[in-house]
PDB file with SEQRES, HELIX, SHEET and CRYST1 records, atoms N, CA, C and O in Angstrom:
SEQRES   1 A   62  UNK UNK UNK UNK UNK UNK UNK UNK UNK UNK UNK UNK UNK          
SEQRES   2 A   62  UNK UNK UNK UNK UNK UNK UNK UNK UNK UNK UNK UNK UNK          
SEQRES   3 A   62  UNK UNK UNK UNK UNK UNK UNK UNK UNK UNK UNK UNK UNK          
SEQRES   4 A   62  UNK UNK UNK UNK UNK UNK UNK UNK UNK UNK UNK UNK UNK          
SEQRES   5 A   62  UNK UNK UNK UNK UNK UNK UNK UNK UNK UNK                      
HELIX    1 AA1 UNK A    6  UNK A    8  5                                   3    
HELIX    2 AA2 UNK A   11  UNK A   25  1                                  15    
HELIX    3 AA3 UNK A   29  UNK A   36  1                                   8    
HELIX    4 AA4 UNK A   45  UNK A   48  1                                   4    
CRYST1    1.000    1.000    1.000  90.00  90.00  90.00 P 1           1          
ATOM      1  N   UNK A   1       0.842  -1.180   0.000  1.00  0.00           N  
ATOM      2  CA  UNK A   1       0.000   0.000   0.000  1.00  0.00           C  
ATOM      3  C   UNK A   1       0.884   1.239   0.000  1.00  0.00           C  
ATOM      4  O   UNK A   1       1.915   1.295   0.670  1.00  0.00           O  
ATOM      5  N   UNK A   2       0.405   2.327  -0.848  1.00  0.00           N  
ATOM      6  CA  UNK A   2       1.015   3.823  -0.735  1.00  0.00           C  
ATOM      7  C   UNK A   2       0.706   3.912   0.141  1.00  0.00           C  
ATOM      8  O   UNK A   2      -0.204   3.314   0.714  1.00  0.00           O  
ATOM      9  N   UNK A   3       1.771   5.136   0.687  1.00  0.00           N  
ATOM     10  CA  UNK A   3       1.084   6.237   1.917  1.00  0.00           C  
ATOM     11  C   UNK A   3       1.557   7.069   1.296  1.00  0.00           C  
ATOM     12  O   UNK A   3       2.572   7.515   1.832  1.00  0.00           O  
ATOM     13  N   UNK A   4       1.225   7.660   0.092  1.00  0.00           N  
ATOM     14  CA  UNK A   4       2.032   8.974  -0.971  1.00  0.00           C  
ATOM     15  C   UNK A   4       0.215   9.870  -0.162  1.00  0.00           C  
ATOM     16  O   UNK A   4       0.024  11.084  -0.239  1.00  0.00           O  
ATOM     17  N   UNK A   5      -0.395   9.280   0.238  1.00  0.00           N  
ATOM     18  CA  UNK A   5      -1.972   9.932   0.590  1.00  0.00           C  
ATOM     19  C   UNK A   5      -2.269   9.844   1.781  1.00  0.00           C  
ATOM     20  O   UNK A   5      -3.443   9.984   2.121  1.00  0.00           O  
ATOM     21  N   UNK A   6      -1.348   9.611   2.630  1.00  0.00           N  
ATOM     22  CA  UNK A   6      -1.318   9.937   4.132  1.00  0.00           C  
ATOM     23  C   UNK A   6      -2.187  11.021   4.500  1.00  0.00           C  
ATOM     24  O   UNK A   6      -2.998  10.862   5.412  1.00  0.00           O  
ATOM     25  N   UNK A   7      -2.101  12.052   3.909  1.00  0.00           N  
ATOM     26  CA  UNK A   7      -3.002  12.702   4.619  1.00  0.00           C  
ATOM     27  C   UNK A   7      -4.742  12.815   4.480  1.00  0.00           C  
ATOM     28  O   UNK A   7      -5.514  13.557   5.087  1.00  0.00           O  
ATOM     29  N   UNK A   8      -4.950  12.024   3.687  1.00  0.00           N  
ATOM     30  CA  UNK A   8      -6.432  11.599   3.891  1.00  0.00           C  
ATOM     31  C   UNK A   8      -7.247  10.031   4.056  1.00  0.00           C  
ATOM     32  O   UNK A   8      -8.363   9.554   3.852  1.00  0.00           O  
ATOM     33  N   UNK A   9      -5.963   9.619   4.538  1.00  0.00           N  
ATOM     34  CA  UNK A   9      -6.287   8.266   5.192  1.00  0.00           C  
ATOM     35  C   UNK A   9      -6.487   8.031   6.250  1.00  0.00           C  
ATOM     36  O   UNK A   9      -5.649   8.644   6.910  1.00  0.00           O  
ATOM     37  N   UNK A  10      -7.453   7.200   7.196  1.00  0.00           N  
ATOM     38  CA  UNK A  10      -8.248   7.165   8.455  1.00  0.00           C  
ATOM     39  C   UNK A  10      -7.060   6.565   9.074  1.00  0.00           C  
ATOM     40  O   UNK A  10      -6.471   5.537   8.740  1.00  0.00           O  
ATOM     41  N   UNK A  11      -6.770   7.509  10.181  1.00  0.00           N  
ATOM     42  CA  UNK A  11      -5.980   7.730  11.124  1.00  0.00           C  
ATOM     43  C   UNK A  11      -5.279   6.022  11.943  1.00  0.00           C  
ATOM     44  O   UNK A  11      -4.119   5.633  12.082  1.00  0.00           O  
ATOM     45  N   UNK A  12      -6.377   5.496  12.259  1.00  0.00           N  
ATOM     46  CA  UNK A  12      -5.750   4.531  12.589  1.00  0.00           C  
ATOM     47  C   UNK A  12      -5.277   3.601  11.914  1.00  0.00           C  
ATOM     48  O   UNK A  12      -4.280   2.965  12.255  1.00  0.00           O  
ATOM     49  N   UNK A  13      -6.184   3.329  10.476  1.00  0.00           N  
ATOM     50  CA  UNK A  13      -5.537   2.828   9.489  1.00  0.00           C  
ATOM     51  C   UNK A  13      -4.215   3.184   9.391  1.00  0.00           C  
ATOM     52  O   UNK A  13      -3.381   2.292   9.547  1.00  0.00           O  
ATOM     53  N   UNK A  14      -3.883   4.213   9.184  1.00  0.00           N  
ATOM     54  CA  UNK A  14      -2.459   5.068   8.423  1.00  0.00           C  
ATOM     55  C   UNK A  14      -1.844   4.546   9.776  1.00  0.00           C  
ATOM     56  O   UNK A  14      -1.296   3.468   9.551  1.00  0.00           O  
ATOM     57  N   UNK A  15      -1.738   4.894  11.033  1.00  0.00           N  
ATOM     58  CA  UNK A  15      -1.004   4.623  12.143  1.00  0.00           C  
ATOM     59  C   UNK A  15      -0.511   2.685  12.017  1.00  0.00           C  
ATOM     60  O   UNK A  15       0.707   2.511  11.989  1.00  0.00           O  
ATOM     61  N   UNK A  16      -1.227   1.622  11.963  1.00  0.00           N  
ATOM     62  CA  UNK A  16      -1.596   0.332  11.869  1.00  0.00           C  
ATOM     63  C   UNK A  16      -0.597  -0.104  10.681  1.00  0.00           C  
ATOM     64  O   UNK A  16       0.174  -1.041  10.882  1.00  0.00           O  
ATOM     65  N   UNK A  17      -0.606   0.590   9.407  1.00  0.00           N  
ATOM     66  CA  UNK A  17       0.008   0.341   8.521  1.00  0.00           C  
ATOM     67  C   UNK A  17       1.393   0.758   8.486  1.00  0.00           C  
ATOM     68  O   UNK A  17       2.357   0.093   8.107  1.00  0.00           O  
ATOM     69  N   UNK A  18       1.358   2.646   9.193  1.00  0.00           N  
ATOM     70  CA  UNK A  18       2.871   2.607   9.428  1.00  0.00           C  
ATOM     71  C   UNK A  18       3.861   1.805  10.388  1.00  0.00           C  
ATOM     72  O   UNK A  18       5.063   1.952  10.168  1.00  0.00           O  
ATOM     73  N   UNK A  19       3.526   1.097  11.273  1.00  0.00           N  
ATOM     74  CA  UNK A  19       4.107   0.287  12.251  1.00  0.00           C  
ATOM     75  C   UNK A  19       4.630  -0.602  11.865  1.00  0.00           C  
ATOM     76  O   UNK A  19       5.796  -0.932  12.084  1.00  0.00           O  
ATOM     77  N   UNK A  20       3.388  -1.429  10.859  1.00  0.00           N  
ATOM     78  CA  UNK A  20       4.034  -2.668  10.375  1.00  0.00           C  
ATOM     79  C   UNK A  20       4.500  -2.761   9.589  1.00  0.00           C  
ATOM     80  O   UNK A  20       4.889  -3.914   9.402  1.00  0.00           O  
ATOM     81  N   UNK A  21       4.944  -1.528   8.263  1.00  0.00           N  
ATOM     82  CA  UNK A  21       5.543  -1.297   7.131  1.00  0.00           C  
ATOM     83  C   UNK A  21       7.244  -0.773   8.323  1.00  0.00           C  
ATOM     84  O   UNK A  21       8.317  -1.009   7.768  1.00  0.00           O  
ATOM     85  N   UNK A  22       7.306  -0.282   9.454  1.00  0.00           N  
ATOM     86  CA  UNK A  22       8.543   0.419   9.821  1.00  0.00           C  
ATOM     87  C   UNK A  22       9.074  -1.371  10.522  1.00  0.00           C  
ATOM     88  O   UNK A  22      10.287  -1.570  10.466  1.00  0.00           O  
ATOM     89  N   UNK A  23       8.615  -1.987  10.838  1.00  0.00           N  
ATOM     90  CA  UNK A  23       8.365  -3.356  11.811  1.00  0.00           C  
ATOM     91  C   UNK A  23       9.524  -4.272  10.896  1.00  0.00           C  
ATOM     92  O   UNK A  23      10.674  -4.659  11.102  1.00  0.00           O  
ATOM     93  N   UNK A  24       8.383  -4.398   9.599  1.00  0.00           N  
ATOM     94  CA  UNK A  24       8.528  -5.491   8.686  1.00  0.00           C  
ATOM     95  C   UNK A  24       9.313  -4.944   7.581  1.00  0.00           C  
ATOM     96  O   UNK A  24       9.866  -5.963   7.167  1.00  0.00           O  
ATOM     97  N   UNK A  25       9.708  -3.997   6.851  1.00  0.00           N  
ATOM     98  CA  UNK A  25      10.554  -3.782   6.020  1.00  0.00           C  
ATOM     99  C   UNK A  25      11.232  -2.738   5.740  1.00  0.00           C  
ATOM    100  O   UNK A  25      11.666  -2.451   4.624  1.00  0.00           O  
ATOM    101  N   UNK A  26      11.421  -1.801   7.241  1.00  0.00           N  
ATOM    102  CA  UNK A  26      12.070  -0.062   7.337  1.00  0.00           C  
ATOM    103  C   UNK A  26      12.763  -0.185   8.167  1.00  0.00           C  
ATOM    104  O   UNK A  26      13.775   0.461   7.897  1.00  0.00           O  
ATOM    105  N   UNK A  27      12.854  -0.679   9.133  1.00  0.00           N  
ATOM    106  CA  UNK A  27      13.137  -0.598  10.496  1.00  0.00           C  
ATOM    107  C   UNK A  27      13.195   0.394  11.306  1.00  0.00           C  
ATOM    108  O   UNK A  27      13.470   0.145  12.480  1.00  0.00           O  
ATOM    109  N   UNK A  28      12.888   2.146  10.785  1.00  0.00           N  
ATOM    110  CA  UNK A  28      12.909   3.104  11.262  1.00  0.00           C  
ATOM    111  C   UNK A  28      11.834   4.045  10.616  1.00  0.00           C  
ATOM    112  O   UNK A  28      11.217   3.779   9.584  1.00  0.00           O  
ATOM    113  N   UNK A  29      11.685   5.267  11.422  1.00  0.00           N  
ATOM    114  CA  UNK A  29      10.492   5.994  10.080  1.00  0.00           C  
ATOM    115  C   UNK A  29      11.323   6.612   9.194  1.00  0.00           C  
ATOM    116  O   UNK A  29      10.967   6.768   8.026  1.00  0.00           O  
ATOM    117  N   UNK A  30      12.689   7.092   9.707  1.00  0.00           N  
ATOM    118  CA  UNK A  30      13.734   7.530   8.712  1.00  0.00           C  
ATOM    119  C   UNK A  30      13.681   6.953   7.330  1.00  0.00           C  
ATOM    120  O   UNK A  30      13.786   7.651   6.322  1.00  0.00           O  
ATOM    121  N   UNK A  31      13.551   5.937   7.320  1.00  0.00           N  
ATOM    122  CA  UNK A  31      13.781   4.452   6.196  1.00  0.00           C  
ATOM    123  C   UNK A  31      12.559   4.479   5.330  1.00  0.00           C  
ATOM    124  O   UNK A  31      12.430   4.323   4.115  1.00  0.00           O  
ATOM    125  N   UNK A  32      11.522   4.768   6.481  1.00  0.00           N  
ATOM    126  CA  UNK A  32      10.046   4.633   5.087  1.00  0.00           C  
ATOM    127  C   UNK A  32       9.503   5.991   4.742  1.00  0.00           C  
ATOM    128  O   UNK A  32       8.550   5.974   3.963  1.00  0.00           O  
ATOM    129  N   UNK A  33      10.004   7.412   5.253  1.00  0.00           N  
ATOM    130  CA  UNK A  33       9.435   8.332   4.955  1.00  0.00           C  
ATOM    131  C   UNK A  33      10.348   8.623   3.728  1.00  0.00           C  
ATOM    132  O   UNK A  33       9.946   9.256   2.753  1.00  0.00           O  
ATOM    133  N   UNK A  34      11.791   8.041   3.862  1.00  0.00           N  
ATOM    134  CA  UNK A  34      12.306   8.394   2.424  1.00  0.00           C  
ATOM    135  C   UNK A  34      12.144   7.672   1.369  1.00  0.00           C  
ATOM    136  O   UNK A  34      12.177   8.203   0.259  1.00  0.00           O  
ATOM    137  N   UNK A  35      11.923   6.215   1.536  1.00  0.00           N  
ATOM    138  CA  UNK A  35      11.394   5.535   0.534  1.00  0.00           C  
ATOM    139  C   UNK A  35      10.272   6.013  -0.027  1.00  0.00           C  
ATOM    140  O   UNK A  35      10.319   6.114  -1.253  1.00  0.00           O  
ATOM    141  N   UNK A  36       8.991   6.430   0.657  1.00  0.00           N  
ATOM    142  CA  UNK A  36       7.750   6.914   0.136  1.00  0.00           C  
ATOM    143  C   UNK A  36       7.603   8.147  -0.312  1.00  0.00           C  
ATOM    144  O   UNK A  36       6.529   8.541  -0.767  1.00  0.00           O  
ATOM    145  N   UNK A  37       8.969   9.102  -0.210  1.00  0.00           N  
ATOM    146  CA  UNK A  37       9.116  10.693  -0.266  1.00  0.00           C  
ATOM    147  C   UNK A  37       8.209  11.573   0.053  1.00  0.00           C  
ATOM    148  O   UNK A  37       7.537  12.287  -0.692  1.00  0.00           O  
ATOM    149  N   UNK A  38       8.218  11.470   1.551  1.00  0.00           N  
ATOM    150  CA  UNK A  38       7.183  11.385   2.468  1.00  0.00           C  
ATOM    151  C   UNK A  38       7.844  13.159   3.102  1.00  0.00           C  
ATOM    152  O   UNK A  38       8.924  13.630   2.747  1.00  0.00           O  
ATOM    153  N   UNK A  39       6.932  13.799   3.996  1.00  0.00           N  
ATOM    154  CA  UNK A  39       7.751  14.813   4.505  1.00  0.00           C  
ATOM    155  C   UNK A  39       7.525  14.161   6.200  1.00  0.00           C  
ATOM    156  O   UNK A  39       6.421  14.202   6.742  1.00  0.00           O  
ATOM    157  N   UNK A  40       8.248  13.821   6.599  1.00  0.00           N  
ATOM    158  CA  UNK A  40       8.475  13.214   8.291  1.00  0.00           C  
ATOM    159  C   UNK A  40       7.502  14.148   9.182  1.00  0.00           C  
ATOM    160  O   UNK A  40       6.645  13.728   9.961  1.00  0.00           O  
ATOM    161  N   UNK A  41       7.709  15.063   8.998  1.00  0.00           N  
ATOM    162  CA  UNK A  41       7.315  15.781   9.942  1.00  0.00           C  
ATOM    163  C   UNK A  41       5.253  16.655   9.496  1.00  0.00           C  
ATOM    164  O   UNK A  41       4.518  17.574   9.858  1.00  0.00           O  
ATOM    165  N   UNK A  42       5.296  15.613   8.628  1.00  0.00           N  
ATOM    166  CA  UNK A  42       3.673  16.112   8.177  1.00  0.00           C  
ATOM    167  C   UNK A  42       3.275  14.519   9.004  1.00  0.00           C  
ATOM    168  O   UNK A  42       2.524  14.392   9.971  1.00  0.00           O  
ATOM    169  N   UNK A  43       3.891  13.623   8.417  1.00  0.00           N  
ATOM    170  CA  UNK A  43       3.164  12.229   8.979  1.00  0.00           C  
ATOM    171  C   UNK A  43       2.988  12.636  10.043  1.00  0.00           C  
ATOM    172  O   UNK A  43       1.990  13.320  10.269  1.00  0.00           O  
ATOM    173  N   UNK A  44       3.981  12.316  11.111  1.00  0.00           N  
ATOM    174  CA  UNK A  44       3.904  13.057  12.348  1.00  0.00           C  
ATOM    175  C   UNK A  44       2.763  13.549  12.853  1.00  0.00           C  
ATOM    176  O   UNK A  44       1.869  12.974  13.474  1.00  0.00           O  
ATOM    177  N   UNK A  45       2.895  14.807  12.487  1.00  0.00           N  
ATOM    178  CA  UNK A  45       1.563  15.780  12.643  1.00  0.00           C  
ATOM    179  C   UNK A  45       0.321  15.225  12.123  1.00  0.00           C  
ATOM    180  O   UNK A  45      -0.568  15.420  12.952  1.00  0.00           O  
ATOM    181  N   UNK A  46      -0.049  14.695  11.231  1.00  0.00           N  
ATOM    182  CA  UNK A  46      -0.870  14.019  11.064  1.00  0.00           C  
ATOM    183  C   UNK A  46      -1.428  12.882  12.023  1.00  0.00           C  
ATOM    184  O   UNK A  46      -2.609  12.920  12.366  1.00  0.00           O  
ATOM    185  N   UNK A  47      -0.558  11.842  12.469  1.00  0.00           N  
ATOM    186  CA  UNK A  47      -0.788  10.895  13.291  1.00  0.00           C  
ATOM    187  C   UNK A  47      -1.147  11.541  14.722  1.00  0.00           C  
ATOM    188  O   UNK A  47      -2.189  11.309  15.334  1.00  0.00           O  
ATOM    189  N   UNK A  48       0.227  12.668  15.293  1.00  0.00           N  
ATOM    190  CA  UNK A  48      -0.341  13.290  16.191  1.00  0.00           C  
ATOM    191  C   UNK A  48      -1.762  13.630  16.840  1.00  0.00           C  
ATOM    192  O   UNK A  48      -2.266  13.390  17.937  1.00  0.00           O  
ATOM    193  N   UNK A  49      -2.278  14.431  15.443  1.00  0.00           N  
ATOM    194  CA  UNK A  49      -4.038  15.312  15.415  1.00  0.00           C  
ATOM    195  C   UNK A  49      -4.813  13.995  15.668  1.00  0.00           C  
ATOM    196  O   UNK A  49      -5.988  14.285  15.896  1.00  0.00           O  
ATOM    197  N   UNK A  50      -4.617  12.732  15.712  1.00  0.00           N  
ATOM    198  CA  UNK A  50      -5.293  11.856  16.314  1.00  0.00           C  
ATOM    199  C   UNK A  50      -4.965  11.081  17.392  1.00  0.00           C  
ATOM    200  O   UNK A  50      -5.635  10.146  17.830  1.00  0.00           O  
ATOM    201  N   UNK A  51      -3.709  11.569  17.896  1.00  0.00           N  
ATOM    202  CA  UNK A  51      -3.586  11.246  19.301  1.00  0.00           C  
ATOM    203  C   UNK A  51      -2.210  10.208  19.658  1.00  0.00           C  
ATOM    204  O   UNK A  51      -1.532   9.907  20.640  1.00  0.00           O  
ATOM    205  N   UNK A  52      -2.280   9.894  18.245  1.00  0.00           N  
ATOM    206  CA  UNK A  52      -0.200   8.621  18.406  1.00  0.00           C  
ATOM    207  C   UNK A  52       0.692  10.003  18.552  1.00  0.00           C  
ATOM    208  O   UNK A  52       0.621  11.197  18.263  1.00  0.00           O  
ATOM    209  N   UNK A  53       1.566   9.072  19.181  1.00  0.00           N  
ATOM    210  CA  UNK A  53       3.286  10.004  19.168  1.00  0.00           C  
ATOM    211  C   UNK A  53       4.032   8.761  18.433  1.00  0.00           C  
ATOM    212  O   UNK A  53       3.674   7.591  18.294  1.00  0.00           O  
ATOM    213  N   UNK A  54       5.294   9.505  17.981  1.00  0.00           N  
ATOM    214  CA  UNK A  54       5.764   8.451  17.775  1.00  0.00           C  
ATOM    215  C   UNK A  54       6.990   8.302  18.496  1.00  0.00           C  
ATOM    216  O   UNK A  54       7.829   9.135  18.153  1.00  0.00           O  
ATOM    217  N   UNK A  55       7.505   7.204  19.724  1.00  0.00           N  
ATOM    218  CA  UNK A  55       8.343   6.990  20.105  1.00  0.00           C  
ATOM    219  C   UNK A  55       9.103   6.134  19.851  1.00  0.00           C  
ATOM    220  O   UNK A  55       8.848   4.948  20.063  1.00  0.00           O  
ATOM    221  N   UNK A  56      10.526   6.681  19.193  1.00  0.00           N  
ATOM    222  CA  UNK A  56      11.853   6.437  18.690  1.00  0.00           C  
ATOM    223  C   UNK A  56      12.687   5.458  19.282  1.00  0.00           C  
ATOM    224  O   UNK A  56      13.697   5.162  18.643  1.00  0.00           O  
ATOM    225  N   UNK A  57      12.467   4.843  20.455  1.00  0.00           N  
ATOM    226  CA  UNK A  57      13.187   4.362  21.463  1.00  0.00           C  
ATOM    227  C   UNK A  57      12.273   2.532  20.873  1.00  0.00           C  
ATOM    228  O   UNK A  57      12.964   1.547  20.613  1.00  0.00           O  
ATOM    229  N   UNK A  58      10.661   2.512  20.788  1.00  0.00           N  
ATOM    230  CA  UNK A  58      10.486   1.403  20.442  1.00  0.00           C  
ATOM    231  C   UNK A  58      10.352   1.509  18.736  1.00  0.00           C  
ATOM    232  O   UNK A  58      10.816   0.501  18.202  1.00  0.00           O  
ATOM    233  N   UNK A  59       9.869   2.418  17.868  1.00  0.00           N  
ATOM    234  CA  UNK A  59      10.203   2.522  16.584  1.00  0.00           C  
ATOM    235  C   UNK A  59       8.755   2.385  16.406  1.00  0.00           C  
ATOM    236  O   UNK A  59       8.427   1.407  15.736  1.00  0.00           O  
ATOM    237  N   UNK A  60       8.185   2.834  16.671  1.00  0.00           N  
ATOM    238  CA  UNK A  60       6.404   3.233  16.873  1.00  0.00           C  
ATOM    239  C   UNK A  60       5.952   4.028  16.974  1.00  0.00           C  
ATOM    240  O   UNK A  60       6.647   4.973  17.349  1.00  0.00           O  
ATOM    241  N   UNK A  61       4.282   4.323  16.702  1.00  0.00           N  
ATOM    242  CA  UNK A  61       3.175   5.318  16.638  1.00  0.00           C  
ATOM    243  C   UNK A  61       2.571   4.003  17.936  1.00  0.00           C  
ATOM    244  O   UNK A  61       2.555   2.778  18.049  1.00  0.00           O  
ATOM    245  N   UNK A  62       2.103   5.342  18.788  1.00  0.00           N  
ATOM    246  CA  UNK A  62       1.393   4.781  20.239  1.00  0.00           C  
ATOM    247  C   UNK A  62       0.080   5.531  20.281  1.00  0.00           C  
ATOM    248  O   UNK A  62      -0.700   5.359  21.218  1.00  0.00           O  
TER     249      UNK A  62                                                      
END                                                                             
């Protein structure tokens, strides 16, 4: 699945999918926001406005 449309995809969806796309074949968000030429800091904010953070320490949206 793209996430080139992150920003109008249902929140937990988009959160659910980024985990297991960073999990299973990124290992970081570093890794999949540049693969997808993504801007890091919109996902972020995006996931944020529904309530995940993402903490770096387990490599997750919470």
């Amino acid at each position: 699945m793209k996430l080139t449309n992150f920003e109008t995809m249902d929140p937990v969806m988009l959160m659910s999918i980024v985990n297991m796309k960073i999990r299973d074949e990124f290992g970081d968000l570093d890794g999949l926001v540049k693969y997808y030429e993504i801007d890091k800091a919109q996902l972020i904010a995006r996931l944020a406005s529904a309530g995940f953070d993402y903490l770096p320490e387990a490599k997750q949206f919470r």
